[in-house]
Each structure stands twice: as C-alpha cells, then as structure tokens.
N, C-alpha and C positions, 0 to 999 in steps of 0.2 A: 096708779095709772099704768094702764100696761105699754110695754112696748111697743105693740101694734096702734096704740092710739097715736101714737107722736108722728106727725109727720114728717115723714120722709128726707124734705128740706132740711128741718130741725139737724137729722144726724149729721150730712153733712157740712155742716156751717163749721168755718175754723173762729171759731170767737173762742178764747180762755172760759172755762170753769172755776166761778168764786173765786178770779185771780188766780188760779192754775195754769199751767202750763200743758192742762189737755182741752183736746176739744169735749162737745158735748157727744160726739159719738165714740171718741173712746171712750167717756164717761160709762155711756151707756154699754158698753162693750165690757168693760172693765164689772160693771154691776152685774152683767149677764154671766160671765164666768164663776162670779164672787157666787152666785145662786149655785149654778151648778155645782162648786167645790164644797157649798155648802148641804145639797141634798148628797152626793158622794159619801159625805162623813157619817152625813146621818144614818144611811145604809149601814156605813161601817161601825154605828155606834160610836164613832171618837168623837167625846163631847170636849175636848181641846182643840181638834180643828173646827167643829163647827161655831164653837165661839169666838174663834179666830177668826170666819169667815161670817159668821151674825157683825159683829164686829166692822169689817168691811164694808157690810152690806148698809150699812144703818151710816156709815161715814159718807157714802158715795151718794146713797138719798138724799142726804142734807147738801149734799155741795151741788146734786141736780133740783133743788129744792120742788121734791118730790115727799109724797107720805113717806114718813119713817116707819119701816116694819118691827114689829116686837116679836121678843123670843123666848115667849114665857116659859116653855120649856129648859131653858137656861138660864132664868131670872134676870132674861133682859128685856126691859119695857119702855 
C-alpha cells in the first residue's frame, strides 16, 4: 500500500499505534525515513545498515498492519 493511497485524514488522526505511543503518522513518517536510510545504504553497499534499517522497515509494517516487505537480498523474508 503506498503512501499516497492512504488518506489524508488517516495521517492525521492522534490514535496510538498497536498500543504505542505514536500516532499513525508518525508511524508513517517513521517508515518513510526508514526507506530512505535504507536506499542510502544500499548506494553505499553497507549491508549492516541496511539490515538495520530492512529491520525497521518490516517492524514498522507490522505495527501499521501493512504488507510486510522482504529483503531477499539479505536473507530476509
């Protein structure tokens, strides 16, 4: 689901996430970074941050109970 599907309203709503303490737009905000740190690395070839931020990525999915992305390139499925 991409970001641009979600509406609008959605981001701003202050309701907790999976019993967190964010909302769902920083969720989303939080996910958005987590991509970008993670194409950064990829550029850089360091496959420790990017499985640090695969990692993140697939955390923050679940708690937006969203598809989870795989990263078979780093043997994560």
């Amino acid at each position: 689901m991409a970001l641009a599907s979600i509406h609008e309203r959605e981001l701003t709503v202050s309701r907790p996430v999976n019993n967190q303490n964010y909302t769902v737009g920083q969720s989303w905000g939080a996910l958005r970074k987590a991509w970008k740190g993670y194409r950064i690395a990829k550029v850089q070839n360091d496959d420790t941050k990017m499985t640090e931020y695969a990692n993140k990525i697939r955390k923050i999915q679940g708690e937006l109970n969203i598809a989870v992305s795989s990263f078979p390139n780093l043997g994560i499925s």
